[in-house]
C-alpha positions as semicolon CSV with decimal commas, in nm:
position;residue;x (nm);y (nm);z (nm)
1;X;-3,170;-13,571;-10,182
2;X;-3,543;-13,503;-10,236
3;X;-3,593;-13,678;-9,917
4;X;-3,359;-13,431;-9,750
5;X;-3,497;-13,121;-9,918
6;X;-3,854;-13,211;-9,816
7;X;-3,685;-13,222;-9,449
8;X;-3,544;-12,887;-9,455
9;X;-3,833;-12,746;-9,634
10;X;-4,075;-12,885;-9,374
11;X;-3,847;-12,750;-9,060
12;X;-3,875;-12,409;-9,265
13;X;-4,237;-12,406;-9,301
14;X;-4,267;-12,504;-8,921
15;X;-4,035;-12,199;-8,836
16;X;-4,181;-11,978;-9,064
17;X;-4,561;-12,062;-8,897
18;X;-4,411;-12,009;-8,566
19;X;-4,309;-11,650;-8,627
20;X;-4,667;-11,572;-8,785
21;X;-4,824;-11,742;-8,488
22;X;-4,614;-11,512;-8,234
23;X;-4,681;-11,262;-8,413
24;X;-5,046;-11,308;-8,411
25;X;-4,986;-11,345;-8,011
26;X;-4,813;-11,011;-7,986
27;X;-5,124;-10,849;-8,128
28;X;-5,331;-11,013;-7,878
29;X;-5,096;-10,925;-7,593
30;X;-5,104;-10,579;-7,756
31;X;-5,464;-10,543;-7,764
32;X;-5,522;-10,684;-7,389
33;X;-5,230;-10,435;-7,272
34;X;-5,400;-10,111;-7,434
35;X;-5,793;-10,200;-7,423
36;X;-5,897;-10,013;-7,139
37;X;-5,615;-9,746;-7,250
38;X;-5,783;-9,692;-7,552
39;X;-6,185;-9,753;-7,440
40;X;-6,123;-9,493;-7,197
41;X;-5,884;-9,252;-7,357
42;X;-5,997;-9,247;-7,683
43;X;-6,376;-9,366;-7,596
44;X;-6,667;-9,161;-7,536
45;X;-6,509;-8,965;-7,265
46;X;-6,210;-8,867;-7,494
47;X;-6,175;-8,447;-7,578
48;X;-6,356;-8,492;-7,978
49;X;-6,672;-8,644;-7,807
50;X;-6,694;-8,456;-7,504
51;X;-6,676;-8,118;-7,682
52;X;-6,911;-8,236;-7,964
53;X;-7,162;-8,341;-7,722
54;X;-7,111;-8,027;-7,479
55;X;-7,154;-7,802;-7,806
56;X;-7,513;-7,940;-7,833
57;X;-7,658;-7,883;-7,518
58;X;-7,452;-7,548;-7,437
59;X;-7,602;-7,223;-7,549
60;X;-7,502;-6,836;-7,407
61;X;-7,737;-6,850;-7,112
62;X;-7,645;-7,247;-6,955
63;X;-7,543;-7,579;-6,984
64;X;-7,785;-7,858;-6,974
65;X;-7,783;-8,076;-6,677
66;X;-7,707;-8,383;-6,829
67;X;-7,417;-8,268;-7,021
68;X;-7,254;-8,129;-6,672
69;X;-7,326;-8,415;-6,518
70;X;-7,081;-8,598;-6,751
71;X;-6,835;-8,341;-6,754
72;X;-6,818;-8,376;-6,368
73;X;-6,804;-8,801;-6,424
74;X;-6,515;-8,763;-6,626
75;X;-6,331;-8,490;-6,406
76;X;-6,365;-8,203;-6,654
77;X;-6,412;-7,856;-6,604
78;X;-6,558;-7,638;-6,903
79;X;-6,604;-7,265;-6,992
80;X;-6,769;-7,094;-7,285
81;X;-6,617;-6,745;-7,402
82;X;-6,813;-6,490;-7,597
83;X;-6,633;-6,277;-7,931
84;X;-6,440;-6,104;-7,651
85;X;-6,300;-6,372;-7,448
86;X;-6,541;-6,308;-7,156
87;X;-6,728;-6,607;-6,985
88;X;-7,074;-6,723;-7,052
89;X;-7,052;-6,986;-6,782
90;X;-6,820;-7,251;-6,669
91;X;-6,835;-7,589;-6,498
92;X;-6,628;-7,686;-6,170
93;X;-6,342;-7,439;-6,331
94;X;-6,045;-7,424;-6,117
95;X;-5,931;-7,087;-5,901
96;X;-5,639;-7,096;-6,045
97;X;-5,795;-7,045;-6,435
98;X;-5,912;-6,717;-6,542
99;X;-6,271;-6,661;-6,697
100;X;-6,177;-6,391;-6,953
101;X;-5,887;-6,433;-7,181
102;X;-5,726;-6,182;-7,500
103;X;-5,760;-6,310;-7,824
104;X;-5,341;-6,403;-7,827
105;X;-5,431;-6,597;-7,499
106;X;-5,684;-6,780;-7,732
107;X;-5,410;-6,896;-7,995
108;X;-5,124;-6,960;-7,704
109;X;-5,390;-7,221;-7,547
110;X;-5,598;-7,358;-7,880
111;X;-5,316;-7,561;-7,884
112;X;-5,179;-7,639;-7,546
113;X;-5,261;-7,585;-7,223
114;X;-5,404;-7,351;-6,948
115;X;-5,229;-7,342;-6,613
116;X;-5,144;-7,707;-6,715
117;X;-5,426;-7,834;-6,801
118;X;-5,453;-8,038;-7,131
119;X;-5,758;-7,768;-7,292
120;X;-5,952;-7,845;-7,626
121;X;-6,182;-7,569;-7,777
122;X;-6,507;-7,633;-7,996
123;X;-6,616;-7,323;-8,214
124;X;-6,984;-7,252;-8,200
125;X;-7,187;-6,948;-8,346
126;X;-7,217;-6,801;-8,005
127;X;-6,835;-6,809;-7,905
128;X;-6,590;-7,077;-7,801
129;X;-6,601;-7,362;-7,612
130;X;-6,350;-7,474;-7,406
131;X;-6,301;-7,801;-7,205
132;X;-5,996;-7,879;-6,925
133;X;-5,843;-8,198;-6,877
134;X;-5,738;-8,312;-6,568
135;X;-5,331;-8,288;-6,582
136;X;-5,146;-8,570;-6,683
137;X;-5,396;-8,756;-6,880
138;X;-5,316;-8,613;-7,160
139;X;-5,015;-8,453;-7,408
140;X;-5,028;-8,242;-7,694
141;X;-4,835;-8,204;-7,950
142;X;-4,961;-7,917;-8,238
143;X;-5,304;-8,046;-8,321
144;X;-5,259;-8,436;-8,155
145;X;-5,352;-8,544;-7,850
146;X;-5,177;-8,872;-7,695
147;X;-5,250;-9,088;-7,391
148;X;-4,949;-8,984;-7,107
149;X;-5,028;-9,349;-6,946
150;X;-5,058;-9,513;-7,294
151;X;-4,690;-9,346;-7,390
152;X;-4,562;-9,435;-7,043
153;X;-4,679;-9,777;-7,071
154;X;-4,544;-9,831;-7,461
155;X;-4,134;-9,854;-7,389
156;X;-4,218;-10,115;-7,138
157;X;-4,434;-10,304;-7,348
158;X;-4,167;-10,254;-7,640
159;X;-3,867;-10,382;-7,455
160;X;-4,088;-10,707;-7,255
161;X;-4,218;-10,794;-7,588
162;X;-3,910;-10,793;-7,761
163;X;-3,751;-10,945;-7,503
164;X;-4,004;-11,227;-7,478
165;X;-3,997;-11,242;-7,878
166;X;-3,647;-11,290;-7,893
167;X;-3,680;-11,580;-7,594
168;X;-3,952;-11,740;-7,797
169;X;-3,738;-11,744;-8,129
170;X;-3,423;-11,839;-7,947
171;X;-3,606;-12,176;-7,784
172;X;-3,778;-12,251;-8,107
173;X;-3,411;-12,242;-8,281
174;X;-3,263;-12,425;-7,963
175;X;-3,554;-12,736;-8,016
176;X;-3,557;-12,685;-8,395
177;X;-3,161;-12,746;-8,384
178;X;-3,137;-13,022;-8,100
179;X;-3,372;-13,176;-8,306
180;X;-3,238;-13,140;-8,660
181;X;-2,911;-13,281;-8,479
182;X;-3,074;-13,556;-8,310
183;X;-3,217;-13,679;-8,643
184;X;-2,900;-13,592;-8,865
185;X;-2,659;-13,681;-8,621
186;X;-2,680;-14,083;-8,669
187;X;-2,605;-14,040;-9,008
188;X;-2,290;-13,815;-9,012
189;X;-2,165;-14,001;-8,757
190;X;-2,225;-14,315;-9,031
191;X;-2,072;-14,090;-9,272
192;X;-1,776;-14,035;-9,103
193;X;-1,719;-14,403;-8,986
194;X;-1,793;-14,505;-9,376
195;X;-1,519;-14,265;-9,443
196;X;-1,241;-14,479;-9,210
197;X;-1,339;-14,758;-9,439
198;X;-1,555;-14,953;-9,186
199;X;-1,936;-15,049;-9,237
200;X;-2,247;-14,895;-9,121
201;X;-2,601;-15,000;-9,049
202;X;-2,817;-14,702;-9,003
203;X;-3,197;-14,748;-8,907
204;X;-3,373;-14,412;-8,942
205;X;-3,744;-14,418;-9,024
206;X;-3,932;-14,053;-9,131
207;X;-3,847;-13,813;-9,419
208;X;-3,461;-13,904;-9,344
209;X;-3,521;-14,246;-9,413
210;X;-3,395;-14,234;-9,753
211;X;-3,053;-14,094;-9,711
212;X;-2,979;-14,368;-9,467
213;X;-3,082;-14,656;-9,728
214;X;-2,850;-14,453;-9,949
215;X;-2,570;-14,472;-9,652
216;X;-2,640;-14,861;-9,631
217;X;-2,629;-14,923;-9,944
218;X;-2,286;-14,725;-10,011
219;X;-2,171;-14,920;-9,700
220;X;-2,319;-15,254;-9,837
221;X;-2,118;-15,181;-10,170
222;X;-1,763;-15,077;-10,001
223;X;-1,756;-15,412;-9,724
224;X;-1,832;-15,625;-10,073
225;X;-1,537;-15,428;-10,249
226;X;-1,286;-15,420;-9,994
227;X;-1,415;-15,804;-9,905
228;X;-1,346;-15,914;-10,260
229;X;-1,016;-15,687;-10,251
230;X;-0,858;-15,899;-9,961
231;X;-0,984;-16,189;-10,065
232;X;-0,773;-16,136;-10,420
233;X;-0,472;-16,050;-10,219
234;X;-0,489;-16,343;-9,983
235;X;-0,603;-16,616;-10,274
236;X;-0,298;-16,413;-10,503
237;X;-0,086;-16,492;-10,141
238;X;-0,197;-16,836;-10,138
239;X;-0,132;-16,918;-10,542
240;X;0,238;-16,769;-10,504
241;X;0,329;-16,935;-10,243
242;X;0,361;-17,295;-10,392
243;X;0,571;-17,175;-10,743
244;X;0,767;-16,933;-10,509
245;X;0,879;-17,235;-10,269
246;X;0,952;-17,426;-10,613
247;X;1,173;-17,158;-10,749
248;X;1,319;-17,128;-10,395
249;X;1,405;-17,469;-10,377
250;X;1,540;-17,547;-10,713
251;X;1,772;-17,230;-10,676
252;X;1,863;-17,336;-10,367
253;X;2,016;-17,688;-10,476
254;X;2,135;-17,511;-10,773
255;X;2,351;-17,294;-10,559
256;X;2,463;-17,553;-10,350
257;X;2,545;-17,794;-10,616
258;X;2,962;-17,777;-10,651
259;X;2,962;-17,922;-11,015
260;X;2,756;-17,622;-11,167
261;X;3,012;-17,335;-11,262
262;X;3,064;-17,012;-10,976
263;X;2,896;-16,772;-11,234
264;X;2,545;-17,004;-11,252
265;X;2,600;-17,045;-10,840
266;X;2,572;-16,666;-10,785
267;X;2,278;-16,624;-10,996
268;X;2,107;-16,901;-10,899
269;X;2,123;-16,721;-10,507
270;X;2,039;-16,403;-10,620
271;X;1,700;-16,590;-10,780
272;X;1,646;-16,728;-10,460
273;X;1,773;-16,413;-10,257
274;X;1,478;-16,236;-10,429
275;X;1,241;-16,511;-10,391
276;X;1,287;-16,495;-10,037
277;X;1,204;-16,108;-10,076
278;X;0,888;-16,148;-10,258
279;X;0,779;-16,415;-10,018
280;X;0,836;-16,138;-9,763
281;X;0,640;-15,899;-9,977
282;X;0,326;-16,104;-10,072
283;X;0,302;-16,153;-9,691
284;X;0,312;-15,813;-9,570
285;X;0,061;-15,739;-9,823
286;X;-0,183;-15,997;-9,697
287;X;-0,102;-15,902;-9,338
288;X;-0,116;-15,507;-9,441
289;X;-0,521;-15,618;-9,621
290;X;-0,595;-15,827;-9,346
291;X;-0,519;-15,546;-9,092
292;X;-0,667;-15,274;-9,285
293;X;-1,016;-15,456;-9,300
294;X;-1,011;-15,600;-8,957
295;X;-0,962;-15,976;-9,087
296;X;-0,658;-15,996;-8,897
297;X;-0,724;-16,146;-8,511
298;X;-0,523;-15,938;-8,284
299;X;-0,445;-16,203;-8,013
300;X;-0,350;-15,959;-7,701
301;X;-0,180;-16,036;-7,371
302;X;0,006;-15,879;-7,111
303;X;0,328;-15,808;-7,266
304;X;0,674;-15,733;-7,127
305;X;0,842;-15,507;-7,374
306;X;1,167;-15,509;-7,263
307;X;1,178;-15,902;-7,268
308;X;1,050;-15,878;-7,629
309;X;1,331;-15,652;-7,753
310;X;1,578;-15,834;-7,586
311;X;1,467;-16,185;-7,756
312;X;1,406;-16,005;-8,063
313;X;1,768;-15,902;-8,060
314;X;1,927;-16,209;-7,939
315;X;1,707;-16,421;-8,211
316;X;1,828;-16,193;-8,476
317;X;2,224;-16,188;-8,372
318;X;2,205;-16,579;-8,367
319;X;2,065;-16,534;-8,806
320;X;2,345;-16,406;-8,859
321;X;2,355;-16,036;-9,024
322;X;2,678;-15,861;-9,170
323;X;2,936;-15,719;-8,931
324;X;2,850;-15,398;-9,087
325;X;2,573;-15,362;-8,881
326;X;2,558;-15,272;-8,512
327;X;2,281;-15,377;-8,315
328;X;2,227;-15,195;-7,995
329;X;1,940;-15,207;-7,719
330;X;1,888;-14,941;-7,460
331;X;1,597;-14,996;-7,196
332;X;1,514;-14,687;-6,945
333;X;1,512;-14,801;-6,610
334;X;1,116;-14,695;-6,547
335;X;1,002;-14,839;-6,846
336;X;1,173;-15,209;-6,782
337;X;0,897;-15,343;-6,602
338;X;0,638;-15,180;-6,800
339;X;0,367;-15,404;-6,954
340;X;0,138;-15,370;-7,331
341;X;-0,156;-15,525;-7,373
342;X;-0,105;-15,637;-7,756
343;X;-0,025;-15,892;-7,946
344;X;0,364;-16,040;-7,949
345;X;0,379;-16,167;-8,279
346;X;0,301;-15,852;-8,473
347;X;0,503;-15,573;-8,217
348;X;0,785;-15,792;-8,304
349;X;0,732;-15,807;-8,684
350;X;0,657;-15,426;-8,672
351;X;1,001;-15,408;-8,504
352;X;1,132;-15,608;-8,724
353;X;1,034;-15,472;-9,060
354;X;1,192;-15,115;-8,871
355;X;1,485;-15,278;-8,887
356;X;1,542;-15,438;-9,164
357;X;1,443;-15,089;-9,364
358;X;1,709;-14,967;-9,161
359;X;1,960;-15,230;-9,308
360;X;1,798;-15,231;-9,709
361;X;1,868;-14,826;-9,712
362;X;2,222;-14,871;-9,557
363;X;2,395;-15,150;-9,744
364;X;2,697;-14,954;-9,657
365;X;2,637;-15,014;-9,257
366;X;2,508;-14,845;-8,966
367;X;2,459;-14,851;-8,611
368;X;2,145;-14,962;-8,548
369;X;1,942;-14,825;-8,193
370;X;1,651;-14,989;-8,036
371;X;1,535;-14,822;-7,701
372;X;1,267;-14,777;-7,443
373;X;1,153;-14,543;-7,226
374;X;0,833;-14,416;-7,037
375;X;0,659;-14,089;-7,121
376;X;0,398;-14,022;-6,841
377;X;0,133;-14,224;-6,942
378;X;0,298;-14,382;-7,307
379;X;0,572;-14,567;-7,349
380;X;0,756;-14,523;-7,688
381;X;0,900;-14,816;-7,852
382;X;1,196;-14,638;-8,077
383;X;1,438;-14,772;-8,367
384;X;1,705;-14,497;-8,478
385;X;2,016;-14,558;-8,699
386;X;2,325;-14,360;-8,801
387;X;2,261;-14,385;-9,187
388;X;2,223;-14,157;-9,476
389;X;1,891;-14,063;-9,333
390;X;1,557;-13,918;-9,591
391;X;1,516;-13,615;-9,782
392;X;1,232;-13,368;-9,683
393;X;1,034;-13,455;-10,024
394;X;1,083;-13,846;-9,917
395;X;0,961;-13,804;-9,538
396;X;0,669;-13,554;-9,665
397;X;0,552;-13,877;-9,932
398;X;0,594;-14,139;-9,613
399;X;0,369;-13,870;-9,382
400;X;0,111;-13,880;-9,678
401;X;0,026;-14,230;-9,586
402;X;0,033;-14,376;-9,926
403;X;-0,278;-14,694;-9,976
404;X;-0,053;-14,951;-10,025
405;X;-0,215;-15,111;-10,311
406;X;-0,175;-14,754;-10,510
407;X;0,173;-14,759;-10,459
408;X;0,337;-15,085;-10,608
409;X;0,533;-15,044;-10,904
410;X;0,670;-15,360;-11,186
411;X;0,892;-15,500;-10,904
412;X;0,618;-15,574;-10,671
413;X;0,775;-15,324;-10,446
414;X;0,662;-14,980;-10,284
415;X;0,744;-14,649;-10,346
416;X;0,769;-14,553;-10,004
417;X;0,822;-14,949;-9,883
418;X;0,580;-15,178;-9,757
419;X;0,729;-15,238;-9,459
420;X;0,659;-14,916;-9,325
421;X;0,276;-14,937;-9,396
422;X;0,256;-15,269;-9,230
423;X;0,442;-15,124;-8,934
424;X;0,185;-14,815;-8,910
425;X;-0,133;-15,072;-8,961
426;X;0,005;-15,260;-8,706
427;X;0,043;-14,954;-8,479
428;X;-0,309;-14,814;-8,530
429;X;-0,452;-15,160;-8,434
430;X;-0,265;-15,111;-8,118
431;X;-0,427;-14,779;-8,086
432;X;-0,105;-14,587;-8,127
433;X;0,081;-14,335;-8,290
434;X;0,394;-14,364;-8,509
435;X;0,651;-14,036;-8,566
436;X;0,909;-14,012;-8,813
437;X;1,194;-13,824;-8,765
438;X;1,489;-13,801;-9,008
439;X;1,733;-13,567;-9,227
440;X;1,984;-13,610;-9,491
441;X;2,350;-13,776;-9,350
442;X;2,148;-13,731;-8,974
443;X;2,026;-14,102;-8,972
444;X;1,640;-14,206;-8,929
445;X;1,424;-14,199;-8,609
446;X;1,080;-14,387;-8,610
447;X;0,871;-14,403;-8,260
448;X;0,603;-14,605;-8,188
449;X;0,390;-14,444;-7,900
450;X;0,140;-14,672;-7,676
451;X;-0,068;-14,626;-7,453
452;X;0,094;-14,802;-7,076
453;X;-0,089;-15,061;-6,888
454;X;0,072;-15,125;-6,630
455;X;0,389;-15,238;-6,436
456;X;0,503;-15,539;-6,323
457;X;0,652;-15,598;-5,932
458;X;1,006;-15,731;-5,955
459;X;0,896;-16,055;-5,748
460;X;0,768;-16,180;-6,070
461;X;1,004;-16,070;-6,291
462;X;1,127;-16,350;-6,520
């Protein structure tokens, strides 16, 4: 985590010098925008200067030459009134400006204008000094004077350097992110797939290095435990089967043999009734590991499942199976030429462990359904019976997906049956889907979605 925190930490940095570095830029662009605004404006030809330096080199009789000349470079007219507002002199002063003014016309434009011009007074000993503007170069508000092209120019400088701040932070979080992601983004994609249960091999070099030994070795530590964990269940597969086919066998001559009383004959078939069941269990629990860690081959062909049904039925009929039971086969008309790439031998054992669930919960009888049809793209493999059906609490616990090795109880059997988890492993190897659907007294309906391949013509039709 260090090694993490050091990466966010140096992205934050990074980010945080960015903003200090455009903001260093806006005072540059600020300064380049309003240099000549402010060298002329507020420079030596501003109003405080001007009437500082007039002051000096006016007196009652004239203005020096110099000190017009400037006034005329800069576009500024001057007067200078005596005690009673009358004029000394005056320099370029407009027609429209009068030379002698009241003492209220003194306070009105002290601080504001005459005739529109922008006016600024200097009090000497002699009287008052008074210098004009040329109009709209400058506003003024009481006592302050402001730059009109400085305040006209300040929204759009406002609004095009917000604007390009806010670009400027938006493609530094754009790169910033597409590169956090780019970095992070092999590792919670190894996350994830560690998460299915399947290994990872992550090679990230830089601060995020790290975390991904971290992922490896987690990875490194789950393939050895679920390795060792199949490799119990197939060596615990292998070391049953030889005692099992022992107990099998001797039960099986015991029941058989005619001298050995009715009551030790029944017995000895229900040992080897429920031999035969645990030899069914320990290998759908091998098949069930093997399929859950990918151990299990999946040898896939092109696969006719209407054919497969049919012999699947037909095989089971000839068994044998209690005239309780009703087995019927229903093929839609579209989907009897429809092929599956997958592999024979375990579509028919995940049909077949269907049914047979559907027989264990119904010892009664039932009718027992197996149908195809075509659903666009899919075609749905489905096994329905007639029989007392599942609670809501019982379907909820088999939609919960119980791990199968969680779920085993003293009798070697499954809460919510093994069966049923082999038949879904078998399905998501397939890359399908597989929907329960039952109620109380309303039977049981399980489809098994796939994804269609293709059809066959009827020329080859066997």
């Amino acid at each position: 985590m260090r090694s993490f925190a050091h990466y966010i930490s140096k992205h934050l940095i990074s980010f945080a010098t960015f903003i200090l570095i455009l903001l260093f830029l806006n005072a540059v662009v600020f300064g380049l925008t309003f240099q000549k605004v402010v060298t002329e404006d507020y420079g030596t030809s501003s109003p405080h200067p001007m009437l500082e330096m007039t002051a000096a080199a006016a007196t009652p009789e004239r203005l020096s030459d110099d000190a017009a000349q400037k006034l005329r470079q800069n576009h500024i007219w001057a007067i200078y009134l005596n005690a009673d507002g009358q004029c000394y002199w005056s320099v370029d002063l407009p027609d429209e400006v009068p030379k002698s003014y009241t003492i209220q016309d003194v306070a009105l434009f002290s601080k504001g204008y005459i005739e529109d011009y922008p006016v600024f007074v200097w009090n000497t000993d002699d009287g008052l000094l008074v210098l004009g503007y040329p109009k709209d170069s400058y506003t003024k508000l009481t006592s302050n004077y402001y730059s009109i092209s400085a305040l006209r120019r300040l929204p759009v400088f406002v609004l095009g350097m917000l604007g390009l701040d806010v670009l400027c932070l938006f493609c530094a979080y754009y790169f910033s992110k597409r590169k956090i992601i780019r970095n992070t983004e092999p590792i919670v994609s190894a996350v994830e797939t560690l998460a299915d249960g399947k290994p990872v091999s992550l090679h990230i070099s830089g601060e995020l290095s790290d975390i991904a030994s971290s992922v490896n070795k987690a990875s490194s530590i789950l393939n050895r435990q679920n390795e060792a964990r199949a490799n119990w269940i197939s060596g615990v597969s292998h070391d049953i089967r030889t005692p099992l086919s022992m107990i099998m066998g001797y039960a099986g001559r015991i029941a058989e043999n005619e001298s050995t009383s009715k009551t030790i004959q029944e017995q000895a078939e229900i040992v080897r009734k429920q031999s035969v069941r645990i030899k069914e269990l320990v290998q759908d629990l091998n098949l069930v590991s093997q399929l859950e860690y990918e151990m299990q081959p999946l040898h896939k062909e092109m696969v006719r499942l209407s054919k497969l049904l049919r012999t699947y039925v037909a095989d089971l009929l000839n068994m044998g199976i209690s005239d309780s039971y009703n087995i019927g086969i229903e093929i839609a008309n579209d989907a009897e030429n429809t092929m599956l790439e997958c592999d024979a031998r375990l579509i028919s054992r995940a049909v077949n462990n269907l049914v047979q669930n559907s027989m264990k919960h119904n010892p009664l009888g039932c009718r027992i359904l197996l149908s195809l049809r075509r659903m666009e793209n899919t075609i749905q493999l489905i096994v329905q019976d007639d029989g007392i059906g599942l609670s809501e609490e019982k379907l909820q616990e088999l939609k919960e997906k119980p791990h199968y090795l969680e779920s085993t109880d003293e009798r070697l059997d499954l809460r919510h049956g093994l069966g049923l988890v082999l038949v879904r492993q078998i399905v998501a190897a397939h890359e399908g889907t597989m929907t329960i659907d039952s109620k109380i007294n309303c039977g049981c309906k399980i489809i098994l979605t796939f994804d269609s391949t293709d059809t066959i013509p009827k020329a080859h039709l066997s």
